[in-house]
LOLO-390533 format. One record per residue (C-alpha): z negated, x negated, y. Coordinates in nm, 4 decimals. Example, Ala and Ser with C-alpha at 12.3 -4.5 7.8 and 13.67 -1.06 7.14 Angstrom:
<tipa <-0.7800, -1.2300, -0.4500>> <tipa <-0.7140, -1.3670, -0.1060>> 
This chain:
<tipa <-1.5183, -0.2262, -0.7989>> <tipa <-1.3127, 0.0516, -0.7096>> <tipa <-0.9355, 0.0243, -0.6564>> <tipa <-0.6691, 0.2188, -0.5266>> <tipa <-0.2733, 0.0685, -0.6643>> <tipa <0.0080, 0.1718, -0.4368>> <tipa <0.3067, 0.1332, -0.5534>> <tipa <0.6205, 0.1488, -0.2801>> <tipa <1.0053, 0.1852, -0.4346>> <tipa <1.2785, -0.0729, -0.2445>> <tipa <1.4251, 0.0344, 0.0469>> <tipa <1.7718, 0.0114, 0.1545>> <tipa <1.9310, -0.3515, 0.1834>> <tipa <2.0180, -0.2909, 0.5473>> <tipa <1.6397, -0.1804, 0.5802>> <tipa <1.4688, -0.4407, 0.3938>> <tipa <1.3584, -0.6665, 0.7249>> <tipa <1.2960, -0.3648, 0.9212>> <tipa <1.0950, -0.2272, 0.6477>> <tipa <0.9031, -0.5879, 0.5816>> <tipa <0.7938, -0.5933, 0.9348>> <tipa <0.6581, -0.2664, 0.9504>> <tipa <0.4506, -0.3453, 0.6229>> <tipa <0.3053, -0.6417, 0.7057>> <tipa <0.2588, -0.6057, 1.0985>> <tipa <0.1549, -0.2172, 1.1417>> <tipa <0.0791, -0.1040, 0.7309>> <tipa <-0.1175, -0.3404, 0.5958>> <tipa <-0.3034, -0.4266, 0.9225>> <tipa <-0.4411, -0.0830, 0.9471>> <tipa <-0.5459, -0.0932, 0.5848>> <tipa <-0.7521, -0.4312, 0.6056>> <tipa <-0.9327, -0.2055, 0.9568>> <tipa <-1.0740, -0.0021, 0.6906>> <tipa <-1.4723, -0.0071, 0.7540>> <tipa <-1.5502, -0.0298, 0.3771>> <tipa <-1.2311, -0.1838, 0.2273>> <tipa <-1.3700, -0.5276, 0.0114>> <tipa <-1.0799, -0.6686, -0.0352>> <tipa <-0.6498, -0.6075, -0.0261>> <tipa <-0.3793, -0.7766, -0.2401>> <tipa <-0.0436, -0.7162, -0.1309>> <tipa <0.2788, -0.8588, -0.3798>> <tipa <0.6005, -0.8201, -0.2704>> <tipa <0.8168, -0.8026, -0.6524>> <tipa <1.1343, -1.0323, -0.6818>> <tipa <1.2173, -0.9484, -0.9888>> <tipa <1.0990, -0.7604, -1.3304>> <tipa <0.9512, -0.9503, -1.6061>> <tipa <1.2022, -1.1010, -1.8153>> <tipa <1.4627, -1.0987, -1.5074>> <tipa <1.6608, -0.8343, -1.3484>> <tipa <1.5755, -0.5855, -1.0047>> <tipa <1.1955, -0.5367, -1.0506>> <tipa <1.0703, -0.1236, -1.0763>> <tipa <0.9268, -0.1651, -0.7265>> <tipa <0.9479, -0.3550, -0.4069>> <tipa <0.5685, -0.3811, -0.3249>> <tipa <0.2500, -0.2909, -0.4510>> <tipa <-0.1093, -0.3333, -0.2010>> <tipa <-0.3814, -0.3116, -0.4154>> <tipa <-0.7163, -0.1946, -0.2405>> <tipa <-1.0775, -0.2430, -0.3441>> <tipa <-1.3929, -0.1041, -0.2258>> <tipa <-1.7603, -0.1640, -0.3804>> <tipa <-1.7734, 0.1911, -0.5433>> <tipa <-1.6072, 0.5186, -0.5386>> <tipa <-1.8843, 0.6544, -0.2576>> <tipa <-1.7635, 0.3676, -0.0253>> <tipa <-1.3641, 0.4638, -0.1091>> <tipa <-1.4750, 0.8471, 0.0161>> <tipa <-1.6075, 0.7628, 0.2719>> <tipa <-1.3158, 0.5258, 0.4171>> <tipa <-1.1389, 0.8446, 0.3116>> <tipa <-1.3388, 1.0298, 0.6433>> <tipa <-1.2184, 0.7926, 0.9174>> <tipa <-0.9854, 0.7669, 1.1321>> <tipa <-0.8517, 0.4729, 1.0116>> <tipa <-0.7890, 0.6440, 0.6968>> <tipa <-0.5932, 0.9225, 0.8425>> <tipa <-0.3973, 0.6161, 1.0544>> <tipa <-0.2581, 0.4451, 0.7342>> <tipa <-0.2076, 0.7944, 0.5803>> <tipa <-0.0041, 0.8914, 0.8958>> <tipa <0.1598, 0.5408, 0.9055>> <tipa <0.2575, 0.5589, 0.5003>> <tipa <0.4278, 0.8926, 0.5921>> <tipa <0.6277, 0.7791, 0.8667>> <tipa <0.7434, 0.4738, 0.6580>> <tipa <0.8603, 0.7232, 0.3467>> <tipa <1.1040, 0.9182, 0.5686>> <tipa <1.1858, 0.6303, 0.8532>> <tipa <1.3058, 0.3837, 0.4926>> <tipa <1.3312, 0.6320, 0.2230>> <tipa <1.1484, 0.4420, 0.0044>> <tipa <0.8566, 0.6220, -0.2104>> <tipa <0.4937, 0.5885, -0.2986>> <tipa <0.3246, 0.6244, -0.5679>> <tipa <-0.0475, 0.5639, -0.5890>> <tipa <-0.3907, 0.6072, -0.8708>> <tipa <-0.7225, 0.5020, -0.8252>> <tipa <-0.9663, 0.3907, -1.0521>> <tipa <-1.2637, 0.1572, -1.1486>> <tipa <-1.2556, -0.2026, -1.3197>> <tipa <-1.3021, -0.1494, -1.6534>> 
């Protein structure tokens, strides 16, 4: 399998909800439309191991069968959507992203 991690930082406390219901109801619905996507994890963190704030607020962990079927999911439109939708979320919360891709090993 090949997976993409993406890793998003917390948003404000006033934006949590507002930020929640964009993620589940627009974000991660236009990443399970992916034509080639296998499978999608999402985990929303509550705390770190061992206790205390955890490094990030969510991570969505993608899979596809191979790298050829990530590229091409990387050609369509609903790629560019939940590229375009990822952006909007970044400045609208101020929350980052980080993301790497990779096989199972």
């Amino acid at each position: 399998m090949f997976k993409l991690m993406a890793l998003w930082s917390a948003p404000k406390a006033e934006d949590l909800d507002a930020f929640e219901e964009a993620y589940t109801k627009v974000h991660a619905v236009l990443a399970r439309a992916l034509p080639n996507l296998a499978g999608l994890e999402t985990i929303r963190f509550s705390e770190a191991l061992g206790g205390g704030a955890p490094d990030y607020h969510r991570v969505a962990i993608m899979s596809w069968a191979d790298h050829a079927a990530f590229l091409a999911d990387g050609e369509t439109p609903e790629w560019t959507a939940l590229r375009a939708d990822a952006g909007q979320m970044i400045e609208r919360f101020g929350v980052s992203l980080q993301s790497s891709t990779g096989e199972d090993a």
